[in-house]
N, C-alpha and C positions, 0 to 999 in steps of 0.2 A: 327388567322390562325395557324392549326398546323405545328408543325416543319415537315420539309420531307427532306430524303434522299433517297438513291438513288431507294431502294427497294418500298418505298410507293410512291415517283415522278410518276413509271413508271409504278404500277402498276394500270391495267383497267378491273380489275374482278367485270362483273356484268354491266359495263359500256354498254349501249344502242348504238350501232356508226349506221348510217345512211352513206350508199357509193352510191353516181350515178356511173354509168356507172363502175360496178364491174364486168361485164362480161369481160372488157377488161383486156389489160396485168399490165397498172399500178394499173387499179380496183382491183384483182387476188389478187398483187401483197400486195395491202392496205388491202383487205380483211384477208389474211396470217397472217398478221401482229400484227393488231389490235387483229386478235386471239386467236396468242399464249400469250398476254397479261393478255389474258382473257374477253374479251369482247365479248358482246352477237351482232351481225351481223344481219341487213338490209342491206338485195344487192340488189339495182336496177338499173337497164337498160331496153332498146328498146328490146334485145337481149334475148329470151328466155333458151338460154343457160348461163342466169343469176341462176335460177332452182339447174343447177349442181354444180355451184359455190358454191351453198348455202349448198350443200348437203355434199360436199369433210368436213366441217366444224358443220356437226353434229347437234343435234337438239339446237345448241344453236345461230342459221343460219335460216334465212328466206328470200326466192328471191322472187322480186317482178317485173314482167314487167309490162310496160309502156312507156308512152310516154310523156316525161320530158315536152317537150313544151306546155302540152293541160294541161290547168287548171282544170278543172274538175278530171282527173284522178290523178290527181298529190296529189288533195283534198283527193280523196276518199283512196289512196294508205298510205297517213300521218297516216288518221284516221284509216288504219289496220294496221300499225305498234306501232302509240301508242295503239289499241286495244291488240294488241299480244305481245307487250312487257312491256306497262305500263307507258313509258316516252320516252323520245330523251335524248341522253345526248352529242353526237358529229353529227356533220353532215360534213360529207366530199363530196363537189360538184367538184367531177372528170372527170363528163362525159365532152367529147369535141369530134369534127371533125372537119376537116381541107379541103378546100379547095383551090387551090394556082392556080396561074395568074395575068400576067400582071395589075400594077392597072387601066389603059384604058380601060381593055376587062371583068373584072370581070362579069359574067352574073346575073343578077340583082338576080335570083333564089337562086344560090349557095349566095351571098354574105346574102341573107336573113336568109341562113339557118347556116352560119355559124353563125351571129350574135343572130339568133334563141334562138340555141344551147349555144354556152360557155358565152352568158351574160345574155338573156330574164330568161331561162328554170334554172339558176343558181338563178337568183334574185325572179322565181316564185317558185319555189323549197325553197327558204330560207326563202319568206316571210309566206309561209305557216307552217314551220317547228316552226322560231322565236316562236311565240304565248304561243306553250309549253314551250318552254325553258326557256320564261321570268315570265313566272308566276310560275316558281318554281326558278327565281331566279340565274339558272346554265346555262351553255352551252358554248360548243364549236363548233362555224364554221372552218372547215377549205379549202378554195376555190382554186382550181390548178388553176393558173395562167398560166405563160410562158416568157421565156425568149424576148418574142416575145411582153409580155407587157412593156419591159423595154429600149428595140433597134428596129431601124427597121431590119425586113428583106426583103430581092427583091423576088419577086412574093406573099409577105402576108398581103396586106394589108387589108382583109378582118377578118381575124385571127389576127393580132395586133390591128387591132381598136377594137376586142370586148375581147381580153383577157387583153387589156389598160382599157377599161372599165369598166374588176373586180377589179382591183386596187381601181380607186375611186370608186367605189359602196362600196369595203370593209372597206375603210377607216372613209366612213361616218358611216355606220353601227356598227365598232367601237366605235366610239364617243357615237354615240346613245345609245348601246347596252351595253356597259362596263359598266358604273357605276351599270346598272340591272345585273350584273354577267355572263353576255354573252359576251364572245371574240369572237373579229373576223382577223384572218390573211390568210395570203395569200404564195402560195409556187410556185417558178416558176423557172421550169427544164430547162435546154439545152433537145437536141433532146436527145430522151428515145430509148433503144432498146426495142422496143415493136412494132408489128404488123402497129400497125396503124402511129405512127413516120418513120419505116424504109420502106413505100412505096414511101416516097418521100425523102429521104437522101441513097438512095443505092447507091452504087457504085461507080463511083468516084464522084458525088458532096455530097456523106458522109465523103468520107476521104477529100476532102477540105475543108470540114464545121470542121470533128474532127482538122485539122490542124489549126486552126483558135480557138481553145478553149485549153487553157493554158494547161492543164493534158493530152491532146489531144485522149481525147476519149469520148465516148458518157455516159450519166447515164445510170444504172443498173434498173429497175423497184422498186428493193429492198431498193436501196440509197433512191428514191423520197419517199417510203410508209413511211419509219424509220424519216424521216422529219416532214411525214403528223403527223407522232404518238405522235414525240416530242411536235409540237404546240396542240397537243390536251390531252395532259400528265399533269400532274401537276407539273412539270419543268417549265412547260412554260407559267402558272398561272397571270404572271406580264406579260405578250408579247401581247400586243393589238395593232391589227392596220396595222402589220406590213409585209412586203414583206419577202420570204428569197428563196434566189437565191440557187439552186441546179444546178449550171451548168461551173461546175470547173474552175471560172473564166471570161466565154467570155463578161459577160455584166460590166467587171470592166475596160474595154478596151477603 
C-alpha cells in the first residue's frame, strides 16, 4: 500500500460516489462535500428536485429519480450510472423517513414503511451496487445509521428497529466484503438540523432533547457529510465494520 498523507488520504478526484436520498439536507449537504473533494456525483432520491441538486455541481453531477424500494428500478438506475460514469467507487445510503408513535399504536402501514426505507431499500440498493465493487476488488459503503440504532428512544420504535438493523446487516457485510476490498461502516447522528429531523424536535421537546446531549446542541448537516467523507477517504482504509457516533456524546450516557 502506498504511503499517504494528508493531501493524498483525502483526496477523491475522479472518485465515482453514489448518494440516496441527496435531494435532502444531509444528502445536499454529502453531496457538497464529496465535491469539493473532487469526486464525480450520483444523486439519487424519490424527490425530483434531486435534478437541481445535480446541476448546482456541474457536469460532473448526475440525478437520478426513483424509487429506492422497487427493485426493478433500483436495477435499472445502477446499470445507468455505471453506464454514464464507468464504475461505483463509494456508495453512500442516506436516504431515510421517520415516523414516530407510541409503540402499541404504530399503524402497521407507517411501520412497513419505515422499515421499507432505512433497512429493505438500503440492503436492495447495496446488494445490487456490491457486484461491481467486488469484481474490481475496491469500494466503499458508507450506510447512515442513527443514534437511534444504539439507544432507545420514546415514540421510535419503528425507526430503531430498522436503523439497529443497519448495524448488523453492516457488520456482516463487512466480514464478507473486506477481505475482497470492499469496507463497510456505519455513521450515526444525534438529531440533524435538517428539514426532515427538526419536524419532529422543534421547539421545546428539541431544547430537551439538545439538553440531554453533552455539547447541548444538535449536528450541523456539514459535521455528519465530513464523517461520511472520512470513512470513505483513504484515511479510513483499515476502518471496517464499524459504527461512529456523530452525536456529541448522548449515546456514551
Amino acid at each position: 500500500m502506498a504511503a499517504l498523507d494528508f493531501t493524498t488520504a483525502f483526496d477523491l478526484r475522479d472518485r465515482v460516489v453514489v448518494i440516496t436520498g441527496a435531494a435532502g439536507g444531509i444528502g445536499q449537504s454529502l453531496a457538497s462535500a464529496f465535491a469539493e473533494r473532487g469526486a464525480r456525483l450520483a444523486l439519487l432520491d424519490r424527490e425530483p428536485s434531486v435534478q437541481a441538486v445535480a446541476e448546482r455541481h456541474g457536469g460532473s453531477a448526475r440525478g437520478f429519480v426513483l424509487d429506492l424500494a422497487a427493485e426493478r428500478e433500483v436495477a435499472d438506475t445502477v446499470d445507468a450510472v455505471v453506464a454514464s460514469f464507468g464504475r461505483i467507487d463509494v456508495l453512500v445510503n442516506n436516504a431515510g423517513i421517520g415516523h414516530v408513535g407510541p409503540a402499541e399504536a404504530i399503524p402497521t402501514a407507517d411501520w412497513n414503511e419505515v422499515v421499507s426505507i432505512n433497512l429493505s431499500a438500503q440492503y436492495l440498493v447495496t446488494r445490487t451496487v456490491a457486484p461491481h465493487m467486488l469484481a474490481r476488488g475496491y469500494g466503499r459503503v458508507v450506510f447512515m445509521a442513527s443514534q437511534a440504532a444504539v439507544v432507545g428512544l420514546d415514540q421510535h420504535a419503528a425507526y430503531c428497529a430498522a436503523k439497529t438493523g443497519l448495524l448488523g446487516m453492516a457488520r456482516c457485510m463487512a466480514i464478507e466484503w473486506g477481505p475482497r476490498g470492499v469496507t463497510v461502516n456505519c455513521v450515526s447522528p444525534t438529531v440533524v438540523n435538517s428539514p426532515m429531523a427538526l419536524v419532529g424536535w422543534a421547539g421545546e421537546k428539541g431544547e430537551r432533547a439538545k439538553a440531554e446531549i453533552p455539547v447541548r446542541r444538535f449536528a450541523e448537516p456539514e459535521e455528519v457529510a465530513l464523517a461520511v467523507l472520512f470513512l470513505a477517504s483513504g484515511a479510513a482504509a483499515m476502518i471496517n465494520g464499524a459504527n461512529l457516533p456523530v452525536d456529541g456524546g448522548y449515546t456514551i450516557r
